[in-house]
N, C-alpha and C positions, 0 to 999 in steps of 0.2 A: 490233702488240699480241699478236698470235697467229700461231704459227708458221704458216704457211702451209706447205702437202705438197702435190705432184706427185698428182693424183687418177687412177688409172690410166684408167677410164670416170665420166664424170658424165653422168647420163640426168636431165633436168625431166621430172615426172609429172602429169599435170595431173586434177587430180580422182579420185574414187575409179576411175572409168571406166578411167582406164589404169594406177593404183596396184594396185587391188584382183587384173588378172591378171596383172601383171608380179609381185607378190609372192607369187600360187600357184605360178607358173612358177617360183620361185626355191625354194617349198618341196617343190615334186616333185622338184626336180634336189640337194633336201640331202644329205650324204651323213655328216654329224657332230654338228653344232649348230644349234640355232635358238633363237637367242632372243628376246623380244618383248615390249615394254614399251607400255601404250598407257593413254589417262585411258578409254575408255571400250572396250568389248566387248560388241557388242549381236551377239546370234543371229538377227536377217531377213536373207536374200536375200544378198547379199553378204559378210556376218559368215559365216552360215552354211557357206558354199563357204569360207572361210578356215580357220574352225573343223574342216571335215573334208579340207583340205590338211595342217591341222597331227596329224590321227590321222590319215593315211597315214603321213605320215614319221616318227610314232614307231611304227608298224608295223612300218617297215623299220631300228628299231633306231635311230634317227635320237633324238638327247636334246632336248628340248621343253622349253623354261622359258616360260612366258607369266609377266609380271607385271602387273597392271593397277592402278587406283587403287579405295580402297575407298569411295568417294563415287562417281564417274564413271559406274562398273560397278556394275551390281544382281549380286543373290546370281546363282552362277553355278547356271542352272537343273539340276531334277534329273537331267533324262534326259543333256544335255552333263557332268552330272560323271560320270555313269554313263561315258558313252565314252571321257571323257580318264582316265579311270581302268584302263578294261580297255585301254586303247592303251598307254596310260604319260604320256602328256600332265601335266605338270609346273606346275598351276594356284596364284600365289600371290597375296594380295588387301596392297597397301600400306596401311599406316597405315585397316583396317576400324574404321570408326565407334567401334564398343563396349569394342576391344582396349587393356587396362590402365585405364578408367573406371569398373572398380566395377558394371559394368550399366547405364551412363547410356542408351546406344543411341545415337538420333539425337540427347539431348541435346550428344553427344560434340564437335558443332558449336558450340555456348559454349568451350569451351578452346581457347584460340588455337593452340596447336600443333598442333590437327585442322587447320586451315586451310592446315597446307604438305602441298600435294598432291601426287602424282607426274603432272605435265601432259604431260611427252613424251612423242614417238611416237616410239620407235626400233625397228627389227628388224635382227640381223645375224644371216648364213646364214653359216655355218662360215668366221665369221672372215675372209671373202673379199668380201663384198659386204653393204654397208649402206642400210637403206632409214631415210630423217629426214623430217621435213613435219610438218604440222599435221592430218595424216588420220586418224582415229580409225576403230576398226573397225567401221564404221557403214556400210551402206547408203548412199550417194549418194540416193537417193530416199526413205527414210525419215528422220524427225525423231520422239526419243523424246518431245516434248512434243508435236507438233504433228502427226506423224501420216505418212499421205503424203504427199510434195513432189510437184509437176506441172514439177520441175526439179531438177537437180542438184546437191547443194551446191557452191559454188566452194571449189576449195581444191588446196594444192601438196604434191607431197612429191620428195624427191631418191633418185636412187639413183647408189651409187659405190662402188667397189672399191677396192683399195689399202688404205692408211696407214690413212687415215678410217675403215674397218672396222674394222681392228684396236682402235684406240682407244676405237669404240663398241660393240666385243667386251669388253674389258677394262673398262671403266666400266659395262659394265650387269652384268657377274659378281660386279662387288664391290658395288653395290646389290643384286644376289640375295642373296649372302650376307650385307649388314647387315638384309635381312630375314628372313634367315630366325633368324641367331642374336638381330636385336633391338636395342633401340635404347638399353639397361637402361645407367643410368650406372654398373653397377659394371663395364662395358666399357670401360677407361681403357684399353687398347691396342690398339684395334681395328688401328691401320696395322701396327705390329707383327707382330699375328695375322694380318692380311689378306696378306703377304708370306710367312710361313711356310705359310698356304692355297694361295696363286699357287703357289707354289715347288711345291708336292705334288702339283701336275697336275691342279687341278681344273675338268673340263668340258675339260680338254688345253690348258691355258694354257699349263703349263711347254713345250709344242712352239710355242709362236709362232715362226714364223720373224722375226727381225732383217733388216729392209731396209736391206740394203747400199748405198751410196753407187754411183752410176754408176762405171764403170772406165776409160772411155773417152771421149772426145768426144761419141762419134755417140750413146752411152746419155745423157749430161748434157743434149746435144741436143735428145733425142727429150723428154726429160723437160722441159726448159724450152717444147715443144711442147705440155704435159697443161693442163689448167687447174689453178689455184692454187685449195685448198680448207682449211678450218679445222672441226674438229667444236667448235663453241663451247657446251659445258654450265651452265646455274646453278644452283645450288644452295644450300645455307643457311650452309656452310662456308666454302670458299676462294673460291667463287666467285661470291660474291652478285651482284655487278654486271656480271657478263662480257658477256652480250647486252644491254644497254642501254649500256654503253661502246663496245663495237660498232657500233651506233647511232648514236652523239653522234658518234664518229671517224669515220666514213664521213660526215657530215650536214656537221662542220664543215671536210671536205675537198672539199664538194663547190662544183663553180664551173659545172656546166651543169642539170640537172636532178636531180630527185629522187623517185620516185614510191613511196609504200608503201601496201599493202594490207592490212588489217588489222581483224580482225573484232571485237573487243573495244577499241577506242582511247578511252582517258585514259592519254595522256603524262603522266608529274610534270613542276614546273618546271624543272629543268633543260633535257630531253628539248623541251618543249616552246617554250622559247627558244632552241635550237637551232634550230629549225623555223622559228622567225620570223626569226632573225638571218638565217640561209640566205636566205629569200626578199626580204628587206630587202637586201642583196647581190647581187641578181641571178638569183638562182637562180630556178627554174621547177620549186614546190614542188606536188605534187599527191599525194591524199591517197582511196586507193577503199576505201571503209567501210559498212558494214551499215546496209542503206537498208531492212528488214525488221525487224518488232518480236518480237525471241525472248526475250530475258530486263529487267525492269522494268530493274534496279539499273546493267546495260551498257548499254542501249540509253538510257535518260536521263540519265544519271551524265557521259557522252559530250557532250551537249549543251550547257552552260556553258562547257566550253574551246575551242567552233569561232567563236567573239568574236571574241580576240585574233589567234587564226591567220587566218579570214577576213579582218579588216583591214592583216593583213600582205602579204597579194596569195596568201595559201595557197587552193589549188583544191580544192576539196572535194566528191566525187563518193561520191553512194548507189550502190549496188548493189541493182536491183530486182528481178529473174529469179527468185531465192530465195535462201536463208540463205546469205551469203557468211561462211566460216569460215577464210578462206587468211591466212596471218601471213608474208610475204614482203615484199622491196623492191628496187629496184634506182638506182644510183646514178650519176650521168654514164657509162652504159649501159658499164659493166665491172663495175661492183662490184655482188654482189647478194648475197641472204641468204634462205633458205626453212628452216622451222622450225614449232616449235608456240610459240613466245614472242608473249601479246599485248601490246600496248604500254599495259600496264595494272597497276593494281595487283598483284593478284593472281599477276599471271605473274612483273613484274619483279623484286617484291619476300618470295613467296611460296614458290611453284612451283618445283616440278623442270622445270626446259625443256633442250630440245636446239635450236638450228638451225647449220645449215649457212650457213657462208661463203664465197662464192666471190669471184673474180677473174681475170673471163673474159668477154671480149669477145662472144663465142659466145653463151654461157649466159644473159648477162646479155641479150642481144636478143632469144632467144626467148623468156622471162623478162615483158622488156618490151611485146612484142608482145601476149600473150595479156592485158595490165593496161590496155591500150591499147586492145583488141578490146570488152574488157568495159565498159572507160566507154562507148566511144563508140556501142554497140549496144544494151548493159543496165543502163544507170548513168542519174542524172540528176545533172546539177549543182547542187550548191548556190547559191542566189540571196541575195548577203550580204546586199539591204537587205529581201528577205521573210523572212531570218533575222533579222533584228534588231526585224521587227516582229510576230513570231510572237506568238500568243494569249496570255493574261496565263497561261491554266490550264496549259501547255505549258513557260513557265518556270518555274513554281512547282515542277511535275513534276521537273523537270532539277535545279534546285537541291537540294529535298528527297533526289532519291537520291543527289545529289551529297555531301550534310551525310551522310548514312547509311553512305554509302562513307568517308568519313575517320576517320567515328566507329568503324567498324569496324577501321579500320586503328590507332586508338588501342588500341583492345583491346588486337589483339595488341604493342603497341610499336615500331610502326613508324613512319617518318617518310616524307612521299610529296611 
């Protein structure tokens, strides 16, 4: 379904823990471009050390685009706009609450079209190496709602060089630019405009080098040696469905196992009969999900659809240690996928998401190992017949945010 590229390095990251300095280390070494899309940018402990990697390297003359989401992220406080201003740091807020409502503010949240968010995490460093996950620039041991953590949150992000960079070089420049000139329908030729932008060198596009075709055997060789990688975007336009077809094709190829992890899960039916057909078939479906209560409408909205999958022979493991946020899976241990896509309304059918597809024996096991580590250390299993005889006040709970969640998804005209 997607072109699969030769990844020159692919590195799993595992938590903010080795994300957080493997992406300073890549911002002190920039020498051109940085750019950096995230749903949420919080200033403690970790944020913070990012926050002043990214004013050194516009220090050193280095171009600094941050994008973030205007819900995700609070206003960017005063003293950090003070710096990214005297640095040159390039601060822009997606789709902010208030922007073209007339003054609603927060009522901005009623218009269904506040609702498509920008959810991915991408960072690319001069077009040479790209970092994608589910990691927001957040503390590992902070939670904006909840405080300090006495653990780390779980969660994946990738990093690769090559083709993949480029890709999520050039797709996150022409999101900078439709934000910045706007989203105004009397822009009836943005692809037009956005080609004569490219073409003018902006942010040094017109220099991308062209990845020429192996010349030789021993290059064709070495390259059939890389792992197979895909940067799978979705979006409102062409690509509404890309990561959840992803999904369903990898699910309905699969004939050994299946394991995904996944911090927001409500499958739609499709997705969801997938998952049954699979384990109905043989397959050895398991399923590691937020065994921690962070938000009312995911955390119970969730619980009505683990019925059918339970009865299916699906294995369904909490995660207890603390707030599991990872959106990853892996598939008859080759095929795997790490991203910010949850397997939820919101993401599938809403959201800007990015994840990473691979096809990699390698990758995919040690992928697996750490989904593997965590059930069986920090997880508890779900017990289907103490699920099915859970407290009467516990369904009601489930239902009701379940009927909430749909009726919200009517708003905006969607079908789930």
């Amino acid at each position: 379904m997607f072109p699969r590229k030769s990844a020159d390095e692919l590195q799993l990251l595992h938590s903010g823990q080795a994300f957080f300095p493997a992406l300073i280390e890549a911002f002190d070494a920039a020498t051109r471009w940085i750019q950096l899309e995230t749903y949420i940018f919080d200033f403690h402990g970790a944020g913070a050390q990012v926050a002043d990697a990214l004013i050194r390297a516009a220090g050193r003359g280095v171009t600094v685009q941050v994008l973030v989401d205007g819900i995700g992220t609070s206003p960017l406080p005063s003293d950090w706009h003070q710096k990214f201003a005297r640095a040159g740091v390039a601060w822009c807020v997606y789709s902010p609450l208030g922007a073209g409502l007339g003054g609603l503010g927060g009522l901005g949240l009623l218009v269904p079209e506040r609702w498509r968010r920008l959810h991915r995490k991408l960072c690319v460093v001069d077009q040479r190496l790209v970092f994608c996950g589910g990691i927001n620039v957040l503390d590992d041991y902070f939670d904006l709602i909840h405080g300090e953590l006495k653990a780390p949150r779980f969660d994946f992000a990738v990093a690769a060089t090559g083709a993949l960079a480029l890709e999520a070089a050039d797709a996150m420049a022409l999101l900078w630019w439709r934000v910045q000139v706007g989203y105004s329908a009397r822009q009836r030729h943005l692809g037009e405009a956005w080609e004569k932008f490219r073409a003018a060198g902006y942010g040094g596009l017109a220099d991308v080098p062209q990845l020429a075709p192996a010349s030789n055997a021993g290059a064709a060789s070495s390259a059939m040696a890389r792992p197979r990688a895909a940067l799978v975007l979705r979006d409102n336009l062409r690509h509404r469905a890309s990561i959840e077809r992803a999904y369903r094709k990898a699910i309905g190829q699969a004939r050994h196992e299946i394991i995904i992890s996944n911090a927001y899960f409500l499958p739609g039916g499709k997705l969801r009969r997938a998952l049954v057909r699979a384990a109905r078939r043989g397959v050895r479906v398991t399923l590691l999900l937020q065994g921690k209560y962070e938000h009312f409408f995911q955390y119970h909205a969730a619980r009505p659809v683990y019925g059918a999958l339970l009865a299916a022979g699906v294995e369904i493991h909490e995660y207890e240690a603390s707030f599991l946020h990872a959106k990853v899976a892996v598939v008859d241990g080759h095929w795997a996928t790490v991203g910010s896509s949850n397997l939820d309304p919101l993401s599938l059918l809403l959201a800007r998401e990015a994840n990473v597809v691979v096809d990699d024996p390698a990758f995919a096991q040690v992928l697996r190992g750490h989904l593997c580590e965590a059930m069986t250390t920090q997880g508890r299993r779900m017990d289907p017949a103490a699920y099915s005889q859970r407290p009467l006040g516990q369904r009601l709970q489930g239902w009701l945010a379940y009927a909430l969640m749909r009726l919200a998804l009517l708003v905006t005209g969607q079908r789930y």
